[in-house]
PDB file as gemmi writes it, atoms N, CA and C in Angstrom:
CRYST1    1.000    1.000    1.000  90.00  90.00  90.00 P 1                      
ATOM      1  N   UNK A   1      12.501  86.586  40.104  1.00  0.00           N  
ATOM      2  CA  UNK A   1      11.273  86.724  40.845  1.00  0.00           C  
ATOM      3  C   UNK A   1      11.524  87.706  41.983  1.00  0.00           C  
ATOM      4  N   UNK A   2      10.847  89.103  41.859  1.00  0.00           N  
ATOM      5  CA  UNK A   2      10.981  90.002  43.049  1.00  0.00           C  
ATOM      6  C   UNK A   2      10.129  89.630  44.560  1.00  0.00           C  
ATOM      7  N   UNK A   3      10.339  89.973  45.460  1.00  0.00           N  
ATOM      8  CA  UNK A   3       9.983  89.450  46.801  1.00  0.00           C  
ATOM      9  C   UNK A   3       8.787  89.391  47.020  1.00  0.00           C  
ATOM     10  N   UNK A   4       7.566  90.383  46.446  1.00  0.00           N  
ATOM     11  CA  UNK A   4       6.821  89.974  46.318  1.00  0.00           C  
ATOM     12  C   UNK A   4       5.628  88.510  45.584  1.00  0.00           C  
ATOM     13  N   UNK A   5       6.558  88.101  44.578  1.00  0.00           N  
ATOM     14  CA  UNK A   5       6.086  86.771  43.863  1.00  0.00           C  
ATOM     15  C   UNK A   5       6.548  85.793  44.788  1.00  0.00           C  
ATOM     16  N   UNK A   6       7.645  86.068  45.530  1.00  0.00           N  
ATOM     17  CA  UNK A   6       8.435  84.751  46.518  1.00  0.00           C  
ATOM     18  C   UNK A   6       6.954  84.706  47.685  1.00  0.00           C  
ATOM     19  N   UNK A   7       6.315  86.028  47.965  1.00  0.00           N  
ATOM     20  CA  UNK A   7       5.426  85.791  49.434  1.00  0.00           C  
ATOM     21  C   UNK A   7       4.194  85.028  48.899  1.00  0.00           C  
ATOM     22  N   UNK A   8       4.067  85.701  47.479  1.00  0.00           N  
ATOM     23  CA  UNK A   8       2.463  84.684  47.017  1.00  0.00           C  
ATOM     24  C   UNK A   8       2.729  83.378  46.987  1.00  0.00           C  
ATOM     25  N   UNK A   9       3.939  82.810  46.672  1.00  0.00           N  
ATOM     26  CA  UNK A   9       3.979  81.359  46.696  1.00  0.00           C  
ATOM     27  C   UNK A   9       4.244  80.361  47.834  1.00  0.00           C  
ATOM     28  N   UNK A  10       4.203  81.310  48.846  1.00  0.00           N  
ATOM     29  CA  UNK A  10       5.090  80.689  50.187  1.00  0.00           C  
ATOM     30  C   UNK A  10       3.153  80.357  50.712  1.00  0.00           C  
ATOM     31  N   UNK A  11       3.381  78.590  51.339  1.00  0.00           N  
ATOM     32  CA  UNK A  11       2.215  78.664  51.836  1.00  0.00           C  
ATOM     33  C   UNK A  11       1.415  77.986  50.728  1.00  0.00           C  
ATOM     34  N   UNK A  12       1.693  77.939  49.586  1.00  0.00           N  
ATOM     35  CA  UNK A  12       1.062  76.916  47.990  1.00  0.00           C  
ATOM     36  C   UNK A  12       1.203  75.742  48.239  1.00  0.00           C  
ATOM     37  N   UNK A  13       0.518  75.183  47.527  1.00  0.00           N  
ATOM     38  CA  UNK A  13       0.958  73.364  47.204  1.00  0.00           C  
ATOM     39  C   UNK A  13       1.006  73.745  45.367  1.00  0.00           C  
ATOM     40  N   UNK A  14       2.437  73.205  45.146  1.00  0.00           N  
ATOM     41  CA  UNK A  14       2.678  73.039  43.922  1.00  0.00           C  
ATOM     42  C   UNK A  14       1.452  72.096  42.494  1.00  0.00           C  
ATOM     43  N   UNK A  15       1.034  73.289  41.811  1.00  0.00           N  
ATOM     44  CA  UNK A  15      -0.070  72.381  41.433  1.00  0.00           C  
ATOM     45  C   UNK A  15      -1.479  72.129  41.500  1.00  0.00           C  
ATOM     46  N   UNK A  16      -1.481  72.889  42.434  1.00  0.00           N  
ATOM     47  CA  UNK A  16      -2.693  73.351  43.106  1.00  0.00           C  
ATOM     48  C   UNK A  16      -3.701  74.654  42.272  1.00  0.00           C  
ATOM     49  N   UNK A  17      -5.009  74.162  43.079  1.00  0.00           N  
ATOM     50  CA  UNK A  17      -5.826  74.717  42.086  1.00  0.00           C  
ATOM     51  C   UNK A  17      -6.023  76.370  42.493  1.00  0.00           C  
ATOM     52  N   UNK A  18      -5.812  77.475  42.014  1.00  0.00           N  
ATOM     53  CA  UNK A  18      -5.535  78.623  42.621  1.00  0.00           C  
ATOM     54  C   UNK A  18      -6.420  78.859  43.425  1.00  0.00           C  
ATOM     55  N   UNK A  19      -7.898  78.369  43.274  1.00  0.00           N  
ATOM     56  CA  UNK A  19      -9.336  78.945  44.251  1.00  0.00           C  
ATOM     57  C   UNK A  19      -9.020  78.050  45.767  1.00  0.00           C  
ATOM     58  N   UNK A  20      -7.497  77.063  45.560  1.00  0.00           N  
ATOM     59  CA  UNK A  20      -7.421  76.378  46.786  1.00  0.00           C  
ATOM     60  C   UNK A  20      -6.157  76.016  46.977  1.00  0.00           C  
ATOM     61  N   UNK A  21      -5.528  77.218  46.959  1.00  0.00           N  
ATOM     62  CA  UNK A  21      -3.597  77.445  47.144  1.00  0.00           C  
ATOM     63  C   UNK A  21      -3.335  76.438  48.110  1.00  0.00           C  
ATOM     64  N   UNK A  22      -3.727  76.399  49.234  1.00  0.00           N  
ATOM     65  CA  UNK A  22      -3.109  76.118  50.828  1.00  0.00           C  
ATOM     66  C   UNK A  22      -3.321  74.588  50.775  1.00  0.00           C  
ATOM     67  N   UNK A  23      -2.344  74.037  51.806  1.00  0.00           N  
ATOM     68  CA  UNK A  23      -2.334  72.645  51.964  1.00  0.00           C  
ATOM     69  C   UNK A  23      -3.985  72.266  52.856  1.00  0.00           C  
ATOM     70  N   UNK A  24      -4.501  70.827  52.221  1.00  0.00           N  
ATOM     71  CA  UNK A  24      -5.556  70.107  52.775  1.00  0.00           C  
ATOM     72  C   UNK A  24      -5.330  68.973  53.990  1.00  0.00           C  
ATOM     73  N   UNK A  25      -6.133  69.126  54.956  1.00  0.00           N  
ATOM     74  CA  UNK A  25      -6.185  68.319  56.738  1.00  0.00           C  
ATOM     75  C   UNK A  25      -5.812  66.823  55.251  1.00  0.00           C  
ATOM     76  N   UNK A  26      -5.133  65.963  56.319  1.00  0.00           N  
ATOM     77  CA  UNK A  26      -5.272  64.630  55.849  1.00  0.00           C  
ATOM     78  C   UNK A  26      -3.783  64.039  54.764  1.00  0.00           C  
ATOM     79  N   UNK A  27      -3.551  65.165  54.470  1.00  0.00           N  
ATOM     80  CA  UNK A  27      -2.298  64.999  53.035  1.00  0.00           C  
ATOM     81  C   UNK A  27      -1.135  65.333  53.880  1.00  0.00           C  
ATOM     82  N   UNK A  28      -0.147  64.383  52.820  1.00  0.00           N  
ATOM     83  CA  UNK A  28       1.407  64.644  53.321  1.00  0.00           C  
ATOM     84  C   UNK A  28       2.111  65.741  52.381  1.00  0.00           C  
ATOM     85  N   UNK A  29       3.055  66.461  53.259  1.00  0.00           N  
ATOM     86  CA  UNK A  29       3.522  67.550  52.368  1.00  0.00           C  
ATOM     87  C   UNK A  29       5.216  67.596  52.680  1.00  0.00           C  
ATOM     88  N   UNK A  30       5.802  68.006  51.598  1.00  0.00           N  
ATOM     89  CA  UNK A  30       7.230  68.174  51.667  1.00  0.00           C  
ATOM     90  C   UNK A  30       7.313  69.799  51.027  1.00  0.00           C  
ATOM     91  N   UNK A  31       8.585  70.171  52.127  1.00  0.00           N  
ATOM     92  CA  UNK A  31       8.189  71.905  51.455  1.00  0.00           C  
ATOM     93  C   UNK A  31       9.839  71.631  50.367  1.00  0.00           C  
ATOM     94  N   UNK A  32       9.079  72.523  49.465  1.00  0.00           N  
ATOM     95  CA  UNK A  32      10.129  72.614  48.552  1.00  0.00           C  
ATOM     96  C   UNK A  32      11.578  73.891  48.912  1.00  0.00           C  
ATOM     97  N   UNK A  33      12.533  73.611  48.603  1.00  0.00           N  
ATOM     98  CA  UNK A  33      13.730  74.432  49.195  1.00  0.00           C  
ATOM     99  C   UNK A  33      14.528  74.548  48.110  1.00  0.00           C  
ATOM    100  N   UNK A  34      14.878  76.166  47.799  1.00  0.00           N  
ATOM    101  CA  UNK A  34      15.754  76.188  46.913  1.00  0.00           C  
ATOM    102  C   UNK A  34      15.089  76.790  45.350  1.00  0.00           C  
ATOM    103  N   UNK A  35      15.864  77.342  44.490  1.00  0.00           N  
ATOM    104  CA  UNK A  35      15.444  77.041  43.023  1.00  0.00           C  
ATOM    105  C   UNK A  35      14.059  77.889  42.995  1.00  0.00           C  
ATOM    106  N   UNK A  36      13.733  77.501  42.119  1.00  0.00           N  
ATOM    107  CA  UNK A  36      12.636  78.499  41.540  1.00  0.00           C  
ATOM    108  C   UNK A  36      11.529  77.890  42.053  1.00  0.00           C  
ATOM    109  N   UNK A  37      11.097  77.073  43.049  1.00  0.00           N  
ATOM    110  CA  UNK A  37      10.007  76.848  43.773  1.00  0.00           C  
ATOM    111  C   UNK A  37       9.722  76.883  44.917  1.00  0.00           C  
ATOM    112  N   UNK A  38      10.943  77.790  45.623  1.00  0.00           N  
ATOM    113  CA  UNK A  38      11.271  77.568  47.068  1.00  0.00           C  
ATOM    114  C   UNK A  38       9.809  78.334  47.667  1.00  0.00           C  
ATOM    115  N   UNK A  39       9.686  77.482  48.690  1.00  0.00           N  
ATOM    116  CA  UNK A  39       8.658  77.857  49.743  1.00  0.00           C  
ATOM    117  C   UNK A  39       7.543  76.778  49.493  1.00  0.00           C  
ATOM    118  N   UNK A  40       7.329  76.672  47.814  1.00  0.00           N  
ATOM    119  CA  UNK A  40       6.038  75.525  47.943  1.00  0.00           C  
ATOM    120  C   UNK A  40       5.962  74.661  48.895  1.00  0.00           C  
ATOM    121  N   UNK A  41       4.703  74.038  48.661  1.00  0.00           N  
ATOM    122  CA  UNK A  41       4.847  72.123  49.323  1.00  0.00           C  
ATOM    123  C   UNK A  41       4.171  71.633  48.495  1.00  0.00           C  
ATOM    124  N   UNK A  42       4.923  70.408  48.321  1.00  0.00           N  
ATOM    125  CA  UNK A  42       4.857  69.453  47.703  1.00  0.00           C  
ATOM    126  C   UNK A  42       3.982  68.062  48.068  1.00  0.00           C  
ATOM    127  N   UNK A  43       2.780  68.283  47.367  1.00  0.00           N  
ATOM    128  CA  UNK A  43       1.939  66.371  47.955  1.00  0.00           C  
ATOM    129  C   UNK A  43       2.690  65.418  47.783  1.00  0.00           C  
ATOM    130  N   UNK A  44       2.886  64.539  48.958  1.00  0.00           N  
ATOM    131  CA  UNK A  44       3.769  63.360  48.417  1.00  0.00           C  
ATOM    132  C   UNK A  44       2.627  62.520  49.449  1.00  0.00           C  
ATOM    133  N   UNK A  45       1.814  62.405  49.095  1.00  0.00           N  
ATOM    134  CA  UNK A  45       0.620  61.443  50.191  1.00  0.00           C  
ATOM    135  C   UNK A  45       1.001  60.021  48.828  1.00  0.00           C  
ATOM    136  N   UNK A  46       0.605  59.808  49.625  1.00  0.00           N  
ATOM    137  CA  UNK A  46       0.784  58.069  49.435  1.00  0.00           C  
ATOM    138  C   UNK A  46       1.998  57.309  48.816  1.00  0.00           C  
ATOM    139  N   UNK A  47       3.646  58.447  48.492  1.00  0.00           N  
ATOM    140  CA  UNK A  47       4.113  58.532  47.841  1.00  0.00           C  
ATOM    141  C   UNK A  47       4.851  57.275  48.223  1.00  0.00           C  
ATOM    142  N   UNK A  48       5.607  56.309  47.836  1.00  0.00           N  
ATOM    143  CA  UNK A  48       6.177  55.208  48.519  1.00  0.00           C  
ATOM    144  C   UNK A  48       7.795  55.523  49.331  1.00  0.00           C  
ATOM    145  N   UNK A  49       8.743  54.975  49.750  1.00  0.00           N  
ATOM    146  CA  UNK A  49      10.126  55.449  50.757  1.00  0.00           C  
ATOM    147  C   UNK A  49      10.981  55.625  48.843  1.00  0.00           C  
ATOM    148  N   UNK A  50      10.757  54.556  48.752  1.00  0.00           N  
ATOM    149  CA  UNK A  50      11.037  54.801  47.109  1.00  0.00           C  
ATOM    150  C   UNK A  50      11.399  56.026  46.197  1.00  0.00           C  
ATOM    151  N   UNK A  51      10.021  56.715  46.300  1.00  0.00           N  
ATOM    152  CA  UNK A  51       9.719  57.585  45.350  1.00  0.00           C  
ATOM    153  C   UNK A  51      10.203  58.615  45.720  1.00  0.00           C  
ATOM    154  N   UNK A  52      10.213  58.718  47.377  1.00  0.00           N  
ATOM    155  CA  UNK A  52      10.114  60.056  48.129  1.00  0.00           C  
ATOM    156  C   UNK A  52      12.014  60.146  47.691  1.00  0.00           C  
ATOM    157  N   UNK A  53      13.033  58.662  48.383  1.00  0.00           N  
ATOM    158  CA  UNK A  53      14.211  59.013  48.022  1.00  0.00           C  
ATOM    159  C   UNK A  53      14.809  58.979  45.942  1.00  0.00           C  
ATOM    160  N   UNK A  54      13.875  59.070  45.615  1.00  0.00           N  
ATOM    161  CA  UNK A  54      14.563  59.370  43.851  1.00  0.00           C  
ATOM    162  C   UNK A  54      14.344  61.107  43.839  1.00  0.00           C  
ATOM    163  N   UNK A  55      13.380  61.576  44.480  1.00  0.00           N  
ATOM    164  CA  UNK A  55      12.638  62.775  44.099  1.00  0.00           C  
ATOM    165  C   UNK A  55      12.461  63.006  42.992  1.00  0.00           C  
ATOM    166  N   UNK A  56      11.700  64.337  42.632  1.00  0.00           N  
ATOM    167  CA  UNK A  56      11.170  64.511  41.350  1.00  0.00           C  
ATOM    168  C   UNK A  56      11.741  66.220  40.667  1.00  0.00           C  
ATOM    169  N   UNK A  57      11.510  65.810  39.290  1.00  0.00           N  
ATOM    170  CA  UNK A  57      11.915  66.938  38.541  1.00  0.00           C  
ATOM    171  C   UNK A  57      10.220  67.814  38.013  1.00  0.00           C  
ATOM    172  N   UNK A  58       9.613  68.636  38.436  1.00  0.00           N  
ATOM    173  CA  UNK A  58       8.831  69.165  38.600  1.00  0.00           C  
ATOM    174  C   UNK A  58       8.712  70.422  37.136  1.00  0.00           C  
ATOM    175  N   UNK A  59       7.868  70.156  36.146  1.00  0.00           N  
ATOM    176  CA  UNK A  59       7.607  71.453  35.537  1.00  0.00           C  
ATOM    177  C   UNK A  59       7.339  72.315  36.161  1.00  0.00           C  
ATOM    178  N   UNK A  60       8.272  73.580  34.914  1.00  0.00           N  
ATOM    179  CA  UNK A  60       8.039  74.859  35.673  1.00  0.00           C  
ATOM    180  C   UNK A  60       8.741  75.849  34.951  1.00  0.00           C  
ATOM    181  N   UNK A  61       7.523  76.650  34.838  1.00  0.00           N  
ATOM    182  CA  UNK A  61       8.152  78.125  33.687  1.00  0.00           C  
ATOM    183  C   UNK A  61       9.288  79.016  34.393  1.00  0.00           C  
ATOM    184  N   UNK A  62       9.149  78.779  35.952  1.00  0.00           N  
ATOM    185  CA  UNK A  62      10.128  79.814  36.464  1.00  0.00           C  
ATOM    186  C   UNK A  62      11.724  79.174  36.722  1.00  0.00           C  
ATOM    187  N   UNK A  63      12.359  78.279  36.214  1.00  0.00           N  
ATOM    188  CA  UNK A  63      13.666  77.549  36.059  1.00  0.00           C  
ATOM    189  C   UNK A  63      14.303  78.358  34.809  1.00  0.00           C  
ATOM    190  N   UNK A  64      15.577  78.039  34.729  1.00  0.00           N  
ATOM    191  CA  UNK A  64      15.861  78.961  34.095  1.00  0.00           C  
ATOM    192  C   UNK A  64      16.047  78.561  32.733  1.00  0.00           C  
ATOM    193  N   UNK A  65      15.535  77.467  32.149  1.00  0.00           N  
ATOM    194  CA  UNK A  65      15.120  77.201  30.647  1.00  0.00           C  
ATOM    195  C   UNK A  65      13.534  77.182  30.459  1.00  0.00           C  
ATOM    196  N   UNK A  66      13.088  78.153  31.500  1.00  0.00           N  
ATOM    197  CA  UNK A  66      11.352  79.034  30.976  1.00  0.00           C  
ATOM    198  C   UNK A  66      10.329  77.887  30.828  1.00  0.00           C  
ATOM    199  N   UNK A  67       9.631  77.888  30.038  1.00  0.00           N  
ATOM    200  CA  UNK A  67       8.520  76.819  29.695  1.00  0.00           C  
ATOM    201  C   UNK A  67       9.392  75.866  28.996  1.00  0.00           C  
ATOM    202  N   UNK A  68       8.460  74.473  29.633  1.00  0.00           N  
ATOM    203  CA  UNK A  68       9.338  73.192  29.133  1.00  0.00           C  
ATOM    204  C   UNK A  68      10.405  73.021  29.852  1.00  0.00           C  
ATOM    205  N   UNK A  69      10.493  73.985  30.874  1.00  0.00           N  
ATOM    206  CA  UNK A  69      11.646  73.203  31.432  1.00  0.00           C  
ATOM    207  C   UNK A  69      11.271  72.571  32.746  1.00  0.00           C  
ATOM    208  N   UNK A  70      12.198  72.114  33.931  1.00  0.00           N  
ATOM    209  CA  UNK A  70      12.033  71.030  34.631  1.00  0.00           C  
ATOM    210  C   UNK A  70      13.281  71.721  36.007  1.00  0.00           C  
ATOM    211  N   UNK A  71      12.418  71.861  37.260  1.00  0.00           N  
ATOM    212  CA  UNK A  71      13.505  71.662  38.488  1.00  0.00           C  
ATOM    213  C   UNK A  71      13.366  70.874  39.086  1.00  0.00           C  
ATOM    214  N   UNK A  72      14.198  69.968  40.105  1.00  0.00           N  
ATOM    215  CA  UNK A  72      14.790  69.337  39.951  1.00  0.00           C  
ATOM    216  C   UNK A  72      15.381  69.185  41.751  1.00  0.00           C  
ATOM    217  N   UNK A  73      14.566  68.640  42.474  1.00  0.00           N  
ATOM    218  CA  UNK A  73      14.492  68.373  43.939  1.00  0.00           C  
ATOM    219  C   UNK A  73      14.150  67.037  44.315  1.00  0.00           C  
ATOM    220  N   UNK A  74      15.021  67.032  45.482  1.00  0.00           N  
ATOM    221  CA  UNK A  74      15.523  65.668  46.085  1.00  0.00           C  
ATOM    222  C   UNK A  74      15.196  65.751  47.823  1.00  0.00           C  
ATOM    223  N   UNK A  75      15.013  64.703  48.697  1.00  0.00           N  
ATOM    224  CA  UNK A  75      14.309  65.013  49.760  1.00  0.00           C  
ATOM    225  C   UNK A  75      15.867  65.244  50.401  1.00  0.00           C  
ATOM    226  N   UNK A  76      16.226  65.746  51.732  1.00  0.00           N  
ATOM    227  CA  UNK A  76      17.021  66.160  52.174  1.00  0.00           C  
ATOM    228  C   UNK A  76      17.255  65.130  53.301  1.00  0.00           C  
ATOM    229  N   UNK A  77      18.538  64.891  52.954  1.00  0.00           N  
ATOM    230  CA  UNK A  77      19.153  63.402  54.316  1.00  0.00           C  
ATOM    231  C   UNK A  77      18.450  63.514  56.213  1.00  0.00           C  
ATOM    232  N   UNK A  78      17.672  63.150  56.331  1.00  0.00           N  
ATOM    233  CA  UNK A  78      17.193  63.150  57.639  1.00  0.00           C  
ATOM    234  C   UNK A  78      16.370  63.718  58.004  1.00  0.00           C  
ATOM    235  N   UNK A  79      15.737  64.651  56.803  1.00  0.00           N  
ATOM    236  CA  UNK A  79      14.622  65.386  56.894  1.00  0.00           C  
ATOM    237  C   UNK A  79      13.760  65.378  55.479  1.00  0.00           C  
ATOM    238  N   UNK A  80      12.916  64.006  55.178  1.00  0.00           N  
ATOM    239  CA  UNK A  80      12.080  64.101  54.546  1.00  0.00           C  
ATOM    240  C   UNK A  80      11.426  65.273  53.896  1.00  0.00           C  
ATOM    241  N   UNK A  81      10.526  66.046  55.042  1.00  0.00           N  
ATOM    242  CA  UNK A  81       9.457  66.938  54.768  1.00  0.00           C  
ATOM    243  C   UNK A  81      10.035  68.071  54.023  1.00  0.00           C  
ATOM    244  N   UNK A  82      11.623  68.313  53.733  1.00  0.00           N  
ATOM    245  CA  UNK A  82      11.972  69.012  52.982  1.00  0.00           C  
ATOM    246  C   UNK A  82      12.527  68.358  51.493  1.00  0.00           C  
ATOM    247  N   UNK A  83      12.342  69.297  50.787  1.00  0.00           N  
ATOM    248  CA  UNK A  83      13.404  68.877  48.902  1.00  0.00           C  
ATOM    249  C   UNK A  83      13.620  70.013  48.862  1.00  0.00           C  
ATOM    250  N   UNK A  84      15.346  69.386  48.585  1.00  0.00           N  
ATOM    251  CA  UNK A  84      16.024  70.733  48.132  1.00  0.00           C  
ATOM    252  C   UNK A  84      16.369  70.519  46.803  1.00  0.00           C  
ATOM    253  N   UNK A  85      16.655  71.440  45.797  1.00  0.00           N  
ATOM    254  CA  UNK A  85      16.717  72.069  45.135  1.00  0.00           C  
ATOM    255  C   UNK A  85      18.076  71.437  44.308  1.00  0.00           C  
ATOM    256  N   UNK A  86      18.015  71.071  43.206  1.00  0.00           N  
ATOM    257  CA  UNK A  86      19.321  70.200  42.829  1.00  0.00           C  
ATOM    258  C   UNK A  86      19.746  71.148  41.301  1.00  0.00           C  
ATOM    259  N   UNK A  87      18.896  71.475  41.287  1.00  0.00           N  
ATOM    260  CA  UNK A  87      19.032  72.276  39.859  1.00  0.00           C  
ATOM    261  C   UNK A  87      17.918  72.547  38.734  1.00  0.00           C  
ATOM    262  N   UNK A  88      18.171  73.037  37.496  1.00  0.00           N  
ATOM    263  CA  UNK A  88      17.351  72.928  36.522  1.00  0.00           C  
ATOM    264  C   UNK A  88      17.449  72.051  35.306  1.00  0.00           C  
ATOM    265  N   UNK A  89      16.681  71.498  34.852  1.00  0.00           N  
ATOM    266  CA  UNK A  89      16.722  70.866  33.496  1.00  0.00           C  
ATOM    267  C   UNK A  89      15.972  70.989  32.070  1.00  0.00           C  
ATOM    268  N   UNK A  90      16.104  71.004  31.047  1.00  0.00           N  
ATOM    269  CA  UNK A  90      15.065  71.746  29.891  1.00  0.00           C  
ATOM    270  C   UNK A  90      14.213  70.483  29.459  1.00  0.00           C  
TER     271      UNK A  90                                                      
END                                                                             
């Protein structure tokens, strides 16, 4: 991904509907770090202490097993609002 695809995504919520990239007043967000999604944020509103510490493996064509595959972020020790980046999976 050249530097320009890194700036369109910086500032997204992963998932999000393109006519409404940017994060919404009211929602919780974790920015994604690392890996082929770095810069997103991530909704984790209502997510439980639970869920937030398993983190999630996130589809995504830009990992490096393409479509169908899966990265792979975990929240970061003492700082929630971030997930970093653990790897890829197919």
């Amino acid at each position: 991904m050249d530097s320009d695809d890194e700036q369109l995504l910086r500032g997204r919520v992963y998932g999000q509907d393109h006519e409404r990239p940017g994060p919404r007043p009211g929602q919780r967000y974790a920015e994604l770090v690392g890996g082929p999604l770095d810069g997103l944020l991530l909704d984790i509103t209502g997510w439980t202490p639970e869920e937030i510490d398993t983190g999630v493996a996130l589809p995504t064509e830009l990992g490096r097993f393409g479509a169908g595959g899966r990265a792979t972020y975990g929240p970061r020790p003492r700082d929630p609002g971030r997930f970093d980046w653990s790897g890829d999976s197919p």
